[in-house]
C-alpha positions as CSV (number, residue, x, y, z in Angstrom):
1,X,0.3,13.9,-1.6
2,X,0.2,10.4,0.2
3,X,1.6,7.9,-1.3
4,X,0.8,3.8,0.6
5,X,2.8,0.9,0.7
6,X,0.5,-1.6,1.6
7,X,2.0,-5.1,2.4
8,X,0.0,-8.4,3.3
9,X,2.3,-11.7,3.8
10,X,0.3,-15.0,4.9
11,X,3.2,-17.2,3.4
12,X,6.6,-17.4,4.2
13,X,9.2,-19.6,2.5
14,X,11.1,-20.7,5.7
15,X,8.2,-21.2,7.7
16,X,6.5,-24.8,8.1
17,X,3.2,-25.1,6.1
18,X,2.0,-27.2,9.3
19,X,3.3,-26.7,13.0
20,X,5.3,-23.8,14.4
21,X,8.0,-23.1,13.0
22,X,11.5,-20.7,14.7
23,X,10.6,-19.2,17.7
24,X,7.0,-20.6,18.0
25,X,5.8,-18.5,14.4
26,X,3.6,-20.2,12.1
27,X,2.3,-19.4,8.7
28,X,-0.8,-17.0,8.5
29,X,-4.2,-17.4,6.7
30,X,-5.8,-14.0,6.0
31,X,-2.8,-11.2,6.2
32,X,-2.7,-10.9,2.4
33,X,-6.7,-10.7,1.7
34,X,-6.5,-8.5,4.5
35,X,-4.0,-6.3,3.2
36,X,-6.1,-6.3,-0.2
37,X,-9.2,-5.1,1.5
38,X,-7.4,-2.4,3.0
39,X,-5.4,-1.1,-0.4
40,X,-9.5,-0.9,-1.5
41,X,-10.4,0.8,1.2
42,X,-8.0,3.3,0.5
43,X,-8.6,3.6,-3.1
44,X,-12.8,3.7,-2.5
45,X,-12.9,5.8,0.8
46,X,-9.6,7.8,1.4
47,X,-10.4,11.3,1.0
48,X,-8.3,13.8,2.5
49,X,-8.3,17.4,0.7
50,X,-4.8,18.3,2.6
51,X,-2.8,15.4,1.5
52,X,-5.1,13.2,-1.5
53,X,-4.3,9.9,-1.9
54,X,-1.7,9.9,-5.4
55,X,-0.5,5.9,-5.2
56,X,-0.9,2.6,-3.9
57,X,1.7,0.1,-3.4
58,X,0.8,-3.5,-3.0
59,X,2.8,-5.9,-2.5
60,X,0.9,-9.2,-1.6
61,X,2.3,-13.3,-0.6
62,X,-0.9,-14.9,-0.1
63,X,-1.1,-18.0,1.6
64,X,-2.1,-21.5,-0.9
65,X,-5.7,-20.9,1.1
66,X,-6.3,-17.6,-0.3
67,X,-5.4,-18.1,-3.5
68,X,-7.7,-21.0,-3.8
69,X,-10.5,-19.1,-2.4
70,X,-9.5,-16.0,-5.0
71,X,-9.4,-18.8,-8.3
72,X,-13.1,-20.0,-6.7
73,X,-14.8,-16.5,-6.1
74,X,-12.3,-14.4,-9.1
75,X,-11.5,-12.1,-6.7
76,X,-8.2,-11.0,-4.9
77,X,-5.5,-12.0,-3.7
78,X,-4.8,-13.4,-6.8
79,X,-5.4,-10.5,-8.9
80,X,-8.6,-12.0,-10.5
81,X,-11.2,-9.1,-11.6
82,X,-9.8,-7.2,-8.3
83,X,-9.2,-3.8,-10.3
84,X,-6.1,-3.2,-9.1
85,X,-2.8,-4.4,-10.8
86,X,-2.2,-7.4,-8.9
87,X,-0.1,-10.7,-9.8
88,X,-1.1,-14.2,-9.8
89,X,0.0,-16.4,-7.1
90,X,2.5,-14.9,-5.1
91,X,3.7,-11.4,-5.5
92,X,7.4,-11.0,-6.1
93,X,6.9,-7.3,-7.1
94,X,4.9,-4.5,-5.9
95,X,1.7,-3.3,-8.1
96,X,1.8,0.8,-8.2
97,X,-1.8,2.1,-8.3
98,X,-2.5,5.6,-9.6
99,X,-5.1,6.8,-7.3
């Protein structure tokens, strides 16, 4: 069985929204689509008879940008129509998907 922890952070608390912040890091714009259109992948495409795909685990932080563009198109990161068990706005716990 394989089991995936997928994990997609664009914003971090401690991190300036503009600017770098500690050690020259910055907040990110497209990690937690990213990390959505990979856990879809794997849901869609993953076929492997030796080891078949038995959950996901997604745990997403978008950034303010993404779920903006999510609320416009009612699609992920927000969990809009996205077919997987997503929460709105930032993710504080992991969605389990049953493959």
């Amino acid at each position: 069985m394989t089991h995936a922890l997928v994990i997609g952070v664009s914003a971090y608390d401690h991190l300036p929204s503009v600017g770098a912040g500690p050690f020259g890091l910055s907040q990110l714009g497209s990690t937690a689509i990213g990390a959505y259109r990979f856990a879809v992948w794997l849901r869609d495409h993953y076929r492997n008879p030796d080891a078949p795909l038995a959950t996901i685990r997604l745990l997403l932080s978008p950034s303010a940008a993404e779920i903006s563009a999510g609320a416009r198109r009612a699609g992920p990161p927000t969990g809009i129509g996205c077919g997987l068990p997503c929460s709105t706005g930032r993710a504080t716990t992991p969605a389990t998907v049953r493959a």
